[in-house]
N, C-alpha and C positions, 0 to 999 in steps of 0.2 A: 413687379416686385420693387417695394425702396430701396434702393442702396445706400449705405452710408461707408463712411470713410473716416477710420481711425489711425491717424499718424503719429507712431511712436517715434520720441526723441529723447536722447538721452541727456541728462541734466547734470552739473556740477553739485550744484545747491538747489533743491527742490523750494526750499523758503524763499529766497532771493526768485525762483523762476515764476513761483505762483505771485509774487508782489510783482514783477514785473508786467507778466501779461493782465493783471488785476486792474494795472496802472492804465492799461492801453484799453479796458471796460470788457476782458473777456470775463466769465465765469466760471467757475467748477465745482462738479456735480461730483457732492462728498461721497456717493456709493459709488464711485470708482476714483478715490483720493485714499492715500495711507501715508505713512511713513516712507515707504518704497515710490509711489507716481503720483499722479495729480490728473486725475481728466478733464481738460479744458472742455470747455462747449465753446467753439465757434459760428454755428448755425445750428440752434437744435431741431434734434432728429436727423441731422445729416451729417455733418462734418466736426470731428473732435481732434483734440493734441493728446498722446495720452503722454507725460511731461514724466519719464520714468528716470530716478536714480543712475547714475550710471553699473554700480553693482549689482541694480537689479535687472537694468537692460540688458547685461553680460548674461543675466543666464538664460536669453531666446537664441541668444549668437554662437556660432564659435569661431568666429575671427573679430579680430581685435575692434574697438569701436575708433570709428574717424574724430579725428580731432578739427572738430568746425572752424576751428582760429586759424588752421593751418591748412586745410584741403575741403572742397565741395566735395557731399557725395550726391545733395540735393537740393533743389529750390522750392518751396514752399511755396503755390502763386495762389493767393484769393481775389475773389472778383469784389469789387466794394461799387456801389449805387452811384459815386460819385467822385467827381476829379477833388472835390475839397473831403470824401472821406477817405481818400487816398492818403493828402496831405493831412488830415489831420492824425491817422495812423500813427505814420511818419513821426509825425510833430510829437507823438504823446511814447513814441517808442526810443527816442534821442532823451526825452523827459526824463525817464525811466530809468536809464543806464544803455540803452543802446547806440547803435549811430547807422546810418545810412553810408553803404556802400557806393553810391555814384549819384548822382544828379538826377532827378526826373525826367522820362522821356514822355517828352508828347509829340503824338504822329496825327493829332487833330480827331482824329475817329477814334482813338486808344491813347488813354495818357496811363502812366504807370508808374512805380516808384517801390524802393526796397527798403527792409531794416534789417538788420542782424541785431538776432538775440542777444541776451550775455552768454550764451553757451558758444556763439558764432553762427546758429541755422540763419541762413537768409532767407526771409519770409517777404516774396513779392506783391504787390499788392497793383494792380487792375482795374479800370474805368475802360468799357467799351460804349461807343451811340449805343441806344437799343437801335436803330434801323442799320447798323451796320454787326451787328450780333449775329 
């Protein structure tokens, strides 16, 4: 069986969120876009953002939504091909309006590195060897 994996986040500005991830070359697939969310495609057929309003995220919940400028509730990690499409990530997510939380770490076998959205999600980003995978 495929599996895929939809990770709902909740958004301040939907316009501002779809320009931002646009800017860093994701896509979104208008049959799951409205006024209320926005479905990123990350990897299609496998892994999506679904970039939901925060009023319309409230209504799957019922406790309050975390405020990402102020508290982790989670980390976002993707695997990228390479240590420069880590960095370029990076690069095109600070571009944008975001900024990078900490320094790159490189352990030689794993180099990796993060951005926070404009909402606050920190989305970490991954290079492994393939012979140490």
């Amino acid at each position: 069986m495929n599996k895929q994996i939809f990770v709902n986040l909740p958004v301040k500005d939907l316009d501002k969120s779809k320009a931002f991830f646009s800017a860093l070359g994701y896509s979104f697939n208008p049959q799951f876009t409205s006024e209320n969310g926005a479905g990123m495609v990350i990897a299609e057929g496998s892994i999506y953002a679904m970039l939901l309003t925060e009023s319309f995220f409230k209504t799957f919940i019922d406790k309050p939504i975390v405020q990402a400028k102020e508290a982790t509730e989670v980390l976002v990690c993707l695997s990228c091909e390479s240590r420069e499409e880590v960095d370029g990530l990076v690069a095109k997510a600070i571009a944008a309006g975001g900024r990078a939380p900490r320094a790159p770490q490189d352990h030689g076998f794993m180099y990796g590195h993060a951005f926070e959205d404009l909402d606050g999600h920190i989305w970490e980003l991954v290079w492994m060897a393939a012979q140490q995978a």
